[in-house]
C-alpha positions in Angstrom: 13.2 -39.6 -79.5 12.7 -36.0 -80.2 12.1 -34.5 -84.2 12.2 -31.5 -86.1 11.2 -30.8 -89.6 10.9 -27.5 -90.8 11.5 -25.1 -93.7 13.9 -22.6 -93.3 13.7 -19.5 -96.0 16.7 -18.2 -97.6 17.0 -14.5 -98.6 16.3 -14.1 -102.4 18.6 -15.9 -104.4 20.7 -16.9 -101.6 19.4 -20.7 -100.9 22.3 -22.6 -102.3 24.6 -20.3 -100.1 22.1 -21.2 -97.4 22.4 -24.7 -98.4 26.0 -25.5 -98.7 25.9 -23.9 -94.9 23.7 -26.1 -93.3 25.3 -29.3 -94.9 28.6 -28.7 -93.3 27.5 -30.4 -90.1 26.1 -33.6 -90.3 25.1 -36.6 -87.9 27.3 -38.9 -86.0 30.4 -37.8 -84.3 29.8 -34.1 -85.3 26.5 -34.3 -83.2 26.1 -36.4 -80.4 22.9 -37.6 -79.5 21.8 -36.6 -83.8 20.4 -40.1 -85.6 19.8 -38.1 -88.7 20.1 -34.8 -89.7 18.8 -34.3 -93.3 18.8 -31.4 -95.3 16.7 -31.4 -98.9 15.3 -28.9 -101.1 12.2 -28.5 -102.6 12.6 -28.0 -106.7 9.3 -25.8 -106.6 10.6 -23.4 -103.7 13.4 -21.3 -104.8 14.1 -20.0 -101.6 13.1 -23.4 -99.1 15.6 -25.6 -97.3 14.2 -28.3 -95.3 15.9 -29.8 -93.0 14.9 -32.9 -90.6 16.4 -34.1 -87.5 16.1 -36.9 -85.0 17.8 -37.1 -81.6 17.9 -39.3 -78.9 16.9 -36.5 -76.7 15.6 -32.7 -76.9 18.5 -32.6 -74.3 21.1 -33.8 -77.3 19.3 -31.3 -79.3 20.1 -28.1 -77.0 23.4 -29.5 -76.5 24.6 -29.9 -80.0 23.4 -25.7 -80.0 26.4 -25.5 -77.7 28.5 -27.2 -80.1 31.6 -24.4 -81.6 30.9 -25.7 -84.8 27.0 -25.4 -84.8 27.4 -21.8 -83.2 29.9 -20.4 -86.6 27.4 -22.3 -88.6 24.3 -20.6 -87.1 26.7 -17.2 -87.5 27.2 -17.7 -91.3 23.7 -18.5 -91.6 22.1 -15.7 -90.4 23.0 -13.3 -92.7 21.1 -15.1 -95.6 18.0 -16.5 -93.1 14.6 -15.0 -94.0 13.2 -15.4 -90.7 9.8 -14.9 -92.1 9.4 -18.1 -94.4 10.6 -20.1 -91.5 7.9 -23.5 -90.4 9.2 -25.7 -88.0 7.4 -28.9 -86.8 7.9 -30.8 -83.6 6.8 -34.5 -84.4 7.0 -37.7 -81.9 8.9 -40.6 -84.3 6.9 -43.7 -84.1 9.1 -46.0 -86.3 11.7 -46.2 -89.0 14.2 -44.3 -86.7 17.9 -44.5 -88.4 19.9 -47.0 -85.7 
């Protein structure tokens, strides 16, 4: 299994347009490889999505950043990313992995 969890900052006042962007693509078909892809907010962080994935592989992972439909999304996103208030974790799931 290979994880991520991280925060990924919107511009000012642009998180729910960085929100609805980022739950376009989900797990499943859309994803090979993805068990969950999760994407949350923080009430207390205005400008904070989080966002949580577990794949079968880190290999599945680069892949699905082939994917046409994760490459527009990373496109639309971009514009309202704040590169700065981004933290991304790497973690090694030990149980309760979605089936």
């Amino acid at each position: 299994m290979f994880m991520l969890h991280g925060r990924l900052a919107a511009r000012t006042g642009h998180r729910d347009d960085l929100l609805a962007i980022l739950s376009e693509v989900g797990a499943g078909d859309a994803m090979p490889g993805c068990r969950l892809y999760l994407v949350a907010v923080d009430p207390t962080d205005p400008d904070g999505v989080w966002v949580t994935e577990v794949w079968e592989s880190e290999e599945a992972h680069r892949a699905s950043l082939e994917l046409d439909a994760v490459k527009a999304q990373i496109a639309r996103a971009t514009p309202v990313l704040d590169p700065a208030g981004f933290r991304r974790q790497q973690l090694d799931a030990r149980a309760g992995i979605p089936g």
